[in-house]
Backbone as CSV, one residue per row, in Angstrom:
resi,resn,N_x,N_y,N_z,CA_x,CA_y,CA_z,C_x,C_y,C_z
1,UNK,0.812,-1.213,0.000,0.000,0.000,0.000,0.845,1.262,0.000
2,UNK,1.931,0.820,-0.031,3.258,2.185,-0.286,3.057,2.660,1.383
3,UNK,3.496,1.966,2.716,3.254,2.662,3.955,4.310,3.142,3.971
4,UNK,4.853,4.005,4.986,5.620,4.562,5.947,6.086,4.281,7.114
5,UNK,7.055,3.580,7.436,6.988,3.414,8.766,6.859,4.658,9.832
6,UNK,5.906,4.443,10.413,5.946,5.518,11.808,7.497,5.735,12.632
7,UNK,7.915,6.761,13.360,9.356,6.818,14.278,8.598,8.067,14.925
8,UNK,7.916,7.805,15.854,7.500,9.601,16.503,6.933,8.950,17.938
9,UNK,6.956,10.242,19.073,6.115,9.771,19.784,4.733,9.822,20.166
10,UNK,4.511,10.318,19.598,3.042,10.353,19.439,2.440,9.389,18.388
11,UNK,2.399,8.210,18.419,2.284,7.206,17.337,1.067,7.022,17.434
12,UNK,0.147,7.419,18.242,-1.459,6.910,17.521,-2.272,8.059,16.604
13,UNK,-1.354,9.804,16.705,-1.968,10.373,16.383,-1.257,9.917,14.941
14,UNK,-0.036,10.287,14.856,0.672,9.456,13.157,0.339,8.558,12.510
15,UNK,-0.697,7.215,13.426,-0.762,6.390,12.734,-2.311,6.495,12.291
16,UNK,-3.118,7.182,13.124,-4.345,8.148,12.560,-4.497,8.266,11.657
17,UNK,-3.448,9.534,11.103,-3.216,10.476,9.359,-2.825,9.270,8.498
18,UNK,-1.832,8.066,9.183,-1.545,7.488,7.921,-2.893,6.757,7.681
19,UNK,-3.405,5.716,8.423,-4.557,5.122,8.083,-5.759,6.108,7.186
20,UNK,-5.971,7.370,7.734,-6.926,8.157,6.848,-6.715,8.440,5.557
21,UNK,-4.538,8.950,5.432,-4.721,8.842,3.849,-5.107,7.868,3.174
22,UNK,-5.071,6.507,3.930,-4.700,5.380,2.921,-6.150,5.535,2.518
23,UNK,-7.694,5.788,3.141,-8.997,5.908,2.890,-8.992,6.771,2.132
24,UNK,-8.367,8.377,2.433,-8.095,9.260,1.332,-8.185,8.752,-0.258
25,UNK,-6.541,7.959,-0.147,-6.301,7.740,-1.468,-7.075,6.159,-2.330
26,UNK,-8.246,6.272,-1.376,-8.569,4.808,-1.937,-7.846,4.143,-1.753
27,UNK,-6.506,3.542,-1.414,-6.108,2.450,-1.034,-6.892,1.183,-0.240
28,UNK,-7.660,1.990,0.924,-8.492,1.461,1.614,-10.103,1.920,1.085
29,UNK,-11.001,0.745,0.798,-12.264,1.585,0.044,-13.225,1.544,1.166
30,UNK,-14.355,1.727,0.961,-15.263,1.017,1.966,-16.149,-0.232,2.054
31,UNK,-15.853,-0.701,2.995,-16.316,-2.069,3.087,-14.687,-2.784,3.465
32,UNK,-13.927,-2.339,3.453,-12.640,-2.865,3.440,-12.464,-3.418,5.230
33,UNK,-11.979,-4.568,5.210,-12.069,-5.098,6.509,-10.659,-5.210,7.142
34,UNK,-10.081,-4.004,7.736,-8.571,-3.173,8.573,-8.230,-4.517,9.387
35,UNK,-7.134,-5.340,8.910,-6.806,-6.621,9.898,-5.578,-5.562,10.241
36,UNK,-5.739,-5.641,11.710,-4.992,-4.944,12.957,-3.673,-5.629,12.886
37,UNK,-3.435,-6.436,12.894,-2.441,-7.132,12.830,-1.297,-6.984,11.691
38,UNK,-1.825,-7.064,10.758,-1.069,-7.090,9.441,-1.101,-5.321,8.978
39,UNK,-2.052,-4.382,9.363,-1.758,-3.070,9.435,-0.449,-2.594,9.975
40,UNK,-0.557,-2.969,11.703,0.531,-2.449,12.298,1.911,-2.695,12.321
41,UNK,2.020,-4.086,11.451,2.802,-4.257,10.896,3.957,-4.024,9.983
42,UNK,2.996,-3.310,9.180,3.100,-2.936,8.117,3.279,-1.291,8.400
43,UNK,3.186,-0.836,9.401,3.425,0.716,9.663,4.613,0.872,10.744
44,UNK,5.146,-0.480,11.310,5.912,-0.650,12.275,5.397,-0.213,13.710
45,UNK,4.328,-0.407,14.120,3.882,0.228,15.471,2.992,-0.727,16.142
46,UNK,2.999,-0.929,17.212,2.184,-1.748,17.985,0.594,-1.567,17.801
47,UNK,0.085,-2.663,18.228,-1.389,-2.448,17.993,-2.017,-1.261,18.848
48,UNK,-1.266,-0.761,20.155,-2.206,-0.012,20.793,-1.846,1.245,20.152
49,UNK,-1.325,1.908,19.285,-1.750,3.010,18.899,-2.166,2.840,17.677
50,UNK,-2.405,1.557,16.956,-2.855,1.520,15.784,-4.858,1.635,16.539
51,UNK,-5.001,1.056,17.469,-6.145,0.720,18.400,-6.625,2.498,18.577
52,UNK,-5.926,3.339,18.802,-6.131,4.294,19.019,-6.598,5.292,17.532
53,UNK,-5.688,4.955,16.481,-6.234,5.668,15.430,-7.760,4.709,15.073
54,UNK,-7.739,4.073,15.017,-8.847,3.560,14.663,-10.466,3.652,15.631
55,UNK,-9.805,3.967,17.151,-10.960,5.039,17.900,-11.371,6.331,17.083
56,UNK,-10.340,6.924,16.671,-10.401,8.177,16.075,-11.177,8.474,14.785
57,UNK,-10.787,7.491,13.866,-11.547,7.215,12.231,-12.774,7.071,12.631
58,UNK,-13.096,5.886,14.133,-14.657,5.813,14.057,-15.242,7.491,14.450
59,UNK,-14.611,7.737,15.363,-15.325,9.105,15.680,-15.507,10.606,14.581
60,UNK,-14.542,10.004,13.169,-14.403,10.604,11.904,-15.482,10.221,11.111
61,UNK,-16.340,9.086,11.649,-16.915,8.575,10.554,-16.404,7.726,9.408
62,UNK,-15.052,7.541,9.611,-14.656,6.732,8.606,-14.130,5.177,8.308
63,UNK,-14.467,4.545,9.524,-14.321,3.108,9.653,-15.521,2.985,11.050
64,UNK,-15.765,2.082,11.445,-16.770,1.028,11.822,-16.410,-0.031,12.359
65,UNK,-16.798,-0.506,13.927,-16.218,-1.309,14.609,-17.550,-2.294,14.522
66,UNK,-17.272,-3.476,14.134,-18.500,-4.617,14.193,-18.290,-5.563,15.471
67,UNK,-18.737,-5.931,15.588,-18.724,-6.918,17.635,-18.378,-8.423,16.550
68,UNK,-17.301,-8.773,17.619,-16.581,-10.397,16.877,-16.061,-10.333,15.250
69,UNK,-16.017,-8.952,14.696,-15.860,-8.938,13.154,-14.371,-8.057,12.992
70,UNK,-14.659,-6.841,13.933,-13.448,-6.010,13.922,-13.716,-4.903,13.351
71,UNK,-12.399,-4.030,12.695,-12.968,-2.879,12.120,-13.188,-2.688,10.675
72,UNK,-13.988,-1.932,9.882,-13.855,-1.542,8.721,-14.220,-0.152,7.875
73,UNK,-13.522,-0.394,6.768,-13.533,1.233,6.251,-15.295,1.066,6.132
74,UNK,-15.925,2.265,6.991,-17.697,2.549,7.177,-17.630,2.486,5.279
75,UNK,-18.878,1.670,5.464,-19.974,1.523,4.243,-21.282,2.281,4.279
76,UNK,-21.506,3.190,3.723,-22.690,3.942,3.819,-23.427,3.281,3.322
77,UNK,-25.269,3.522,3.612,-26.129,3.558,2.877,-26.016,4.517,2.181
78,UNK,-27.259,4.600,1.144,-27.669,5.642,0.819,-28.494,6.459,1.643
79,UNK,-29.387,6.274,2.554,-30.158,6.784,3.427,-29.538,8.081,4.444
80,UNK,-28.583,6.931,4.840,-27.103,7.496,6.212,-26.743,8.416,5.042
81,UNK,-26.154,8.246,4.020,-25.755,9.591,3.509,-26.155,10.591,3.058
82,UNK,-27.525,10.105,2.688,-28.752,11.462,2.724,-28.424,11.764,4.033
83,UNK,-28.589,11.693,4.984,-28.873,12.457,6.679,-27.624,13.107,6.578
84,UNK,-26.115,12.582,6.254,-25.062,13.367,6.564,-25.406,14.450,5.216
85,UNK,-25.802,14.402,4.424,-25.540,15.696,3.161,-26.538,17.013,3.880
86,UNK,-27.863,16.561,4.405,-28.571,17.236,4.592,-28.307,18.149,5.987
87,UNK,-27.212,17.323,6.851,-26.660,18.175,8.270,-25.103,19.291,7.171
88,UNK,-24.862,18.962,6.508,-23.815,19.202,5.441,-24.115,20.453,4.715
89,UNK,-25.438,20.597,4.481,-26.431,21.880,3.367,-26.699,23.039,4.495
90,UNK,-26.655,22.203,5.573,-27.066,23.457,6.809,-25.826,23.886,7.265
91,UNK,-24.830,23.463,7.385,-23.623,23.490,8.605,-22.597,24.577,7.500
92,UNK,-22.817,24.123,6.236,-21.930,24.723,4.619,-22.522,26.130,4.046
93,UNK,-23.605,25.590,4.842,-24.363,27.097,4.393,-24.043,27.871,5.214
94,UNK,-23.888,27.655,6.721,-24.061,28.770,7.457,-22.039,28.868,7.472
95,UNK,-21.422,28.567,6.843,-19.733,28.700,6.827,-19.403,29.764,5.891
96,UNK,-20.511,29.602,4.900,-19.811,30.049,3.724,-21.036,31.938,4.657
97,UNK,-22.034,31.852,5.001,-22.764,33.214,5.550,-21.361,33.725,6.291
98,UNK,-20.743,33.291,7.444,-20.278,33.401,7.718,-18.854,33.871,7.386
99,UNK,-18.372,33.277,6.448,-16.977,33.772,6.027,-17.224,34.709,4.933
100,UNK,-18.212,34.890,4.318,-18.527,36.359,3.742,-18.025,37.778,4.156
101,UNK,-18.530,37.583,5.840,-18.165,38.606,6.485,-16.952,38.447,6.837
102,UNK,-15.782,38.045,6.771,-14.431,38.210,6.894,-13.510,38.047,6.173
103,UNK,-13.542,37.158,5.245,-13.331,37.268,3.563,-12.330,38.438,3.233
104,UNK,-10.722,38.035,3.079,-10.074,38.927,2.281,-10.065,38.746,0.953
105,UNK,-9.588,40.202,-0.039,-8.971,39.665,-1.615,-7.818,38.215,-1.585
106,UNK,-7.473,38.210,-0.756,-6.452,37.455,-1.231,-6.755,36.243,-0.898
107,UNK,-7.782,35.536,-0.010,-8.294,34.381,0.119,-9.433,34.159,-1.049
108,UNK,-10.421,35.558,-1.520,-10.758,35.002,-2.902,-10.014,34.479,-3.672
109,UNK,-8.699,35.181,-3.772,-7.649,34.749,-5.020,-7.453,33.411,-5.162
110,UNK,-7.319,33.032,-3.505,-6.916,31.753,-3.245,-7.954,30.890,-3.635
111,UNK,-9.153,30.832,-3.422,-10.044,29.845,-3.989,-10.430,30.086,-5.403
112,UNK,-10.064,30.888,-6.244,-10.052,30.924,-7.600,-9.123,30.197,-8.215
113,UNK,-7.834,30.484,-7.776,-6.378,29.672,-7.898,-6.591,27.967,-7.790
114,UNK,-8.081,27.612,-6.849,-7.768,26.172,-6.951,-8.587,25.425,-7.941
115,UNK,-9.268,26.109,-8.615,-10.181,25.803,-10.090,-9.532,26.307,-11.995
116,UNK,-8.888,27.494,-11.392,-7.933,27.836,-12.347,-7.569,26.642,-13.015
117,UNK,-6.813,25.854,-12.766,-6.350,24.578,-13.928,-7.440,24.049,-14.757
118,UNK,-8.484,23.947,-13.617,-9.585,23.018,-14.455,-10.681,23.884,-15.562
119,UNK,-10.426,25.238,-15.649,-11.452,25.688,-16.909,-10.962,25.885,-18.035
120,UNK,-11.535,25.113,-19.001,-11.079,25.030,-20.359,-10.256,24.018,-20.387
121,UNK,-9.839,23.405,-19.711,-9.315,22.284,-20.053,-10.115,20.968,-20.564
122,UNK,-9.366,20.296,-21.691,-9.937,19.038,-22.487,-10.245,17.869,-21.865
123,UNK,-9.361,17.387,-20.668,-9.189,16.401,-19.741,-9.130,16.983,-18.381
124,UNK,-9.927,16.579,-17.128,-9.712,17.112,-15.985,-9.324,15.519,-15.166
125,UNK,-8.413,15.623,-14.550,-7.571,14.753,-13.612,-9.134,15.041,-12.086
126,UNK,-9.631,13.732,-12.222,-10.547,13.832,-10.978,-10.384,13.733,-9.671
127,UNK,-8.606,13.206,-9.679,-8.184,13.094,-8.257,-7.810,14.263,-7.662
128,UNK,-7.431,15.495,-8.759,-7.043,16.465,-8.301,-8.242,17.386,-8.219
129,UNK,-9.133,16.962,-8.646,-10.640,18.100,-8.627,-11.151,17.832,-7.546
130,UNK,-10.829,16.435,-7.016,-11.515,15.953,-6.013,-10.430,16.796,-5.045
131,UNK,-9.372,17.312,-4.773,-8.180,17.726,-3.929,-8.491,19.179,-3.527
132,UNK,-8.731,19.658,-4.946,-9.225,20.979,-5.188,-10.360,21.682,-4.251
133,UNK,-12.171,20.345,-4.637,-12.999,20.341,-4.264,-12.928,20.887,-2.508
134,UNK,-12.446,19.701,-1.867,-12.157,19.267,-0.397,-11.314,20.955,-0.130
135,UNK,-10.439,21.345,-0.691,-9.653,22.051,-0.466,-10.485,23.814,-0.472
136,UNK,-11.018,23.785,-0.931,-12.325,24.907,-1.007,-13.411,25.163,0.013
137,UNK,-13.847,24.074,0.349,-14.858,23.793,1.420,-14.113,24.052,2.649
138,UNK,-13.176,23.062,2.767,-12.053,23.315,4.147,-12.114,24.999,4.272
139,UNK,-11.693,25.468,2.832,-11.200,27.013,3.627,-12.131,27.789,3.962
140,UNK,-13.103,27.667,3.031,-14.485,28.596,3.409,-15.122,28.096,5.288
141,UNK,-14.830,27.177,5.740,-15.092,26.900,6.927,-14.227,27.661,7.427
142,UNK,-12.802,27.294,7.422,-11.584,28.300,8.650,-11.790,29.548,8.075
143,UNK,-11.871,29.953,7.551,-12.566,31.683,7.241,-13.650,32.316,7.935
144,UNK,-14.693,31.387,8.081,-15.989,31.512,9.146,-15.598,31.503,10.195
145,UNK,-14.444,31.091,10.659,-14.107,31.037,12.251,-15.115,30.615,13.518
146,UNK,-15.811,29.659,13.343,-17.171,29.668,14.301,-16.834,28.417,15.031
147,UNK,-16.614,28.437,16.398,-16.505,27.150,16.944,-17.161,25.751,16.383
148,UNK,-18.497,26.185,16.036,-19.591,25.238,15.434,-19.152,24.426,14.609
149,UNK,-18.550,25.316,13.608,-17.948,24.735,12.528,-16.911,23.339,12.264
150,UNK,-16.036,23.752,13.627,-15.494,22.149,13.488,-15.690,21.224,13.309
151,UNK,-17.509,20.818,13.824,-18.022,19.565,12.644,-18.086,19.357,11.607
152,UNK,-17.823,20.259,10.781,-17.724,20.558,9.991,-16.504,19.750,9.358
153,UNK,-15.517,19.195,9.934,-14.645,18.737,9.563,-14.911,17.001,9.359
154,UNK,-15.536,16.263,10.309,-16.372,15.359,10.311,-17.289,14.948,8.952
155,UNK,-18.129,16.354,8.781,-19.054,15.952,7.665,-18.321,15.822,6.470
156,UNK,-17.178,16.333,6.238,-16.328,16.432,4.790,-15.259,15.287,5.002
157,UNK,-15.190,14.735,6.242,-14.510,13.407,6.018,-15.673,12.383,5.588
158,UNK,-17.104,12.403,5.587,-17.906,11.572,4.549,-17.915,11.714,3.317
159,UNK,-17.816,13.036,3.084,-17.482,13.362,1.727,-16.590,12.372,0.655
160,UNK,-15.003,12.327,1.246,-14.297,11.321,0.557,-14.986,10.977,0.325
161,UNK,-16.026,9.739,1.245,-16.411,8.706,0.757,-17.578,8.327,-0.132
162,UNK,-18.107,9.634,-0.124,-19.054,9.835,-0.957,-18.590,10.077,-2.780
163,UNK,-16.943,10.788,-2.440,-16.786,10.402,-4.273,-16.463,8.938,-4.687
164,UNK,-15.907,8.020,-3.455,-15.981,6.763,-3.462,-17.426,5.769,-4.114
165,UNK,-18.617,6.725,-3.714,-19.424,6.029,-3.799,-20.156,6.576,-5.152
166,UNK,-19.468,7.458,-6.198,-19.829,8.064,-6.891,-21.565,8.854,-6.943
167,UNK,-21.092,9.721,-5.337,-22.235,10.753,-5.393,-21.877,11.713,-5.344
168,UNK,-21.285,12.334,-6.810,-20.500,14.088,-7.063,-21.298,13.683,-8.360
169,UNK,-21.133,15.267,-8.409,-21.620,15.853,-9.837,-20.275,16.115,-10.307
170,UNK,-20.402,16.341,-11.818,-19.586,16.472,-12.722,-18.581,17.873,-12.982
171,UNK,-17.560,18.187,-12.740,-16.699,19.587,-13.078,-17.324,20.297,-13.863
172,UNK,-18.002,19.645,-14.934,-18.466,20.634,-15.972,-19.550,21.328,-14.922
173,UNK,-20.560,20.557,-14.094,-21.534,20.930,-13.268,-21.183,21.787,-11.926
174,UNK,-20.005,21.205,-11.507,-20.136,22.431,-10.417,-19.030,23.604,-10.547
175,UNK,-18.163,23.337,-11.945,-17.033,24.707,-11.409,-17.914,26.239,-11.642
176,UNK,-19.247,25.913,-12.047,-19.931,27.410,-12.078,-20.379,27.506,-11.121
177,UNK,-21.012,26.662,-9.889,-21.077,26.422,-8.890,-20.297,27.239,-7.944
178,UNK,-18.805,26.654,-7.735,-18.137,27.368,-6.894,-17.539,28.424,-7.506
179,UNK,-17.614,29.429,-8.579,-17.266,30.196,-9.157,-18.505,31.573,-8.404
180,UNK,-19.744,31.120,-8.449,-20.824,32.263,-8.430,-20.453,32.331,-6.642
181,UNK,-20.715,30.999,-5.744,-20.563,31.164,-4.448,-19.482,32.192,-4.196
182,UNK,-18.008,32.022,-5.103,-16.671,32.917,-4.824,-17.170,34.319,-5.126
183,UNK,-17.857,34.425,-5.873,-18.383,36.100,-6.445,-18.919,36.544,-5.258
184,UNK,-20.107,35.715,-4.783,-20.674,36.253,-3.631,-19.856,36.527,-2.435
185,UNK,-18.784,35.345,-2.013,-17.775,35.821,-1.084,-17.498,37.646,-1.535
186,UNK,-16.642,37.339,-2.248,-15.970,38.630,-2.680,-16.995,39.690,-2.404
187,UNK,-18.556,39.768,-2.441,-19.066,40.795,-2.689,-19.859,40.934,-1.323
188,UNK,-19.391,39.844,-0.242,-19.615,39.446,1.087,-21.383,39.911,1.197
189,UNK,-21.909,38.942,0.423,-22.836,39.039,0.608,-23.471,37.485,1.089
190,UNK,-23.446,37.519,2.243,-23.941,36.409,2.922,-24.829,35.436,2.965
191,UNK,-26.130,36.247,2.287,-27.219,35.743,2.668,-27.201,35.183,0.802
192,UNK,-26.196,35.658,-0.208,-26.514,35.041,-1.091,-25.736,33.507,-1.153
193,UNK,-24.153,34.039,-0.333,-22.972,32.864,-0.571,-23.913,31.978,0.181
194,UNK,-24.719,31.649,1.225,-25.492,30.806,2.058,-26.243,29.902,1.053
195,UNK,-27.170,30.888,0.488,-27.997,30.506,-0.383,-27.337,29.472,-1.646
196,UNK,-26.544,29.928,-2.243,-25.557,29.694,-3.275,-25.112,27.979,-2.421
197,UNK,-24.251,27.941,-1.592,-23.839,26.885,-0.992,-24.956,25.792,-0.853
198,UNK,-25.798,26.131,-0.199,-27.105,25.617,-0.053,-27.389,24.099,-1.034
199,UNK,-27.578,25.012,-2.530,-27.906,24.746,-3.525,-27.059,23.795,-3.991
200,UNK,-25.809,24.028,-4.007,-25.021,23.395,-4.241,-24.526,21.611,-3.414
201,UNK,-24.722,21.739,-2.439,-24.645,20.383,-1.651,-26.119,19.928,-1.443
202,UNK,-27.230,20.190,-2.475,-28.661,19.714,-1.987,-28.482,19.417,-3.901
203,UNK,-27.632,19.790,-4.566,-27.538,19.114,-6.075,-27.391,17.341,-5.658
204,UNK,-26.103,17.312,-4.619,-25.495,16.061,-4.082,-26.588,15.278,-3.788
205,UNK,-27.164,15.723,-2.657,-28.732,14.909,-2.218,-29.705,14.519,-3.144
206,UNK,-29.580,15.677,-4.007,-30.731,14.975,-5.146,-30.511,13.470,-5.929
207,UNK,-28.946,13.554,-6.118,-28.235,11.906,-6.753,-28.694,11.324,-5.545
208,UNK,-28.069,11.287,-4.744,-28.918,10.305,-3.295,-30.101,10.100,-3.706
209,UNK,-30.652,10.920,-3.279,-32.338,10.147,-3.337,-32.566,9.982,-4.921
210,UNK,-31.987,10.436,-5.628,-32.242,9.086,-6.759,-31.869,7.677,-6.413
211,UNK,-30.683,7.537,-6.012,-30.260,5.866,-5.575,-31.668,5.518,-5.403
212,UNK,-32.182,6.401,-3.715,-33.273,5.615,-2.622,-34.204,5.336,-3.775
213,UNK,-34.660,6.145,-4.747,-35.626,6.022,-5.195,-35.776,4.851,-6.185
214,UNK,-34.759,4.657,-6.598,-34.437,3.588,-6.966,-34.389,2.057,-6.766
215,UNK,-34.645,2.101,-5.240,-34.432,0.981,-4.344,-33.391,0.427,-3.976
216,UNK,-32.745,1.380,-3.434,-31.044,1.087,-3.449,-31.075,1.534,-1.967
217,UNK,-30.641,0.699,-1.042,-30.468,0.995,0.273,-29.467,1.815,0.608
C-alpha cells in the first residue's frame, strides 16, 4: 500500500493520518475489513496506537467497529448519507454566511487559484478536482471562524467517501457552482454565498435520493 513506517512519539496520532490517507487515497475503500495485525505491521507500530487511530476514524466517521468482526472502512447507505448531506447543506451554508463577512482579496484569489487549472481544459484529472474540491470547502469553513464549525470537519470526512461512492456531480456541473458562491464571497454578501452553498450540496442529495428512489439501500 506504499506505507511509511511511523518513528515519533506520538504514534497513535501518526498512525491516525496514515490510516486516513490510505482511505483518502482509496487504497483502503469502503467495506474494506482493517486486519490490525497485518496493518501495524506494516506501519511498524504496535497495535495499541494503531487501536487508538482507529478510535479516532470511528469518531471521523470513517471506519466502523463490528462486535466479533473487527474494524472496517464505514460503508454507507444511501439513506445514512442522505442524513449526513442534509446536516452538510445546513452546517456549509451557514460557513460560507459566515466567512462572507471576513473574507479577504487574497483568500478570494486563493479559492479561484484552486479551479484555475480546471477551466477550459480538455481532460480534468478527478483526483485532483476531487483535492481541489475538499480544499475549497475546508477554507471557506476556517474563514468563518465559528466554533460550530469544526463539525464541519467530520461531515467532509464523509465526503471522501461519498466520491468513493460516486455521489459528485460532474466539473463541468459544479465549477460554475463554486465560481458564483466565490463572487458572492468577494461581494460578502452572505445571505446570497449561504444561499448559493445551499444549492449546491442539496444538487449532491438529489443523486442520493435518486439511488433511494431507486431501491437502493
Amino acid at each position: 500500500m506504499g506505507l511509511k513506517r511511523i518513528d515519533h512519539k506520538d504514534l497513535g496520532q501518526l498512525t491516525y493520518h496514515q490510516v486516513k490517507e490510505l482511505i483518502v487515497r482509496k487504497a483502503l475503500r469502503p467495506g474494506d475489513h482493517i486486519r490490525q495485525d497485518e496493518m501495524a505491521q506494516q506501519l511498524g507500530v504496535s497495535r495499541t496506537p494503531l487501536l487508538k487511530a482507529l478510535n479516532l476514524l470511528e469518531r471521523d466517521l470513517l471506519v466502523e467497529f463490528i462486535p466479533r468482526r473487527g474494524y472496517f472502512v464505514k460503508q454507507y447507505t444511501y439513506a445514512e448519507m442522505r442524513e449526513v448531506f442534509q446536516v452538510r447543506e445546513v452546517l456549509e451554508g451557514l460557513a460560507a454566511r459566515l466567512a462572507a463577512e471576513h473574507i479577504t482579496l487574497d483568500e478570494t484569489a486563493y479559492l479561484r487559484s484552486l479551479f484555475a487549472p480546471f477551466h477550459g481544459a480538455d481532460a480534468i484529472d478527478m483526483a485532483a478536482y476531487e483535492s481541489a474540491d475538499q480544499a475549497f470547502h475546508r477554507q471557506i469553513a476556517a474563514i468563518g471562524a465559528n466554533a460550530v464549525l469544526a463539525k464541519l470537519e467530520v461531515m467532509r470526512n464523509v465526503q471522501v467517501l461519498a466520491y468513493q461512492m460516486g455521489l459528485h456531480l460532474s466539473p463541468e456541473q459544479t465549477l460554475t457552482d463554486h465560481a458564483a458562491i466565490i463572487d458572492a464571497l468577494e461581494r460578502r454578501d452572505g445571505l446570497g454565498a449561504e444561499r448559493l452553498m445551499r444549492a449546491h450540496i442539496n444538487a449532491g442529495t438529489r443523486i442520493i435520493e435518486q439511488h433511494i428512489a431507486e431501491g437502493q439501500p
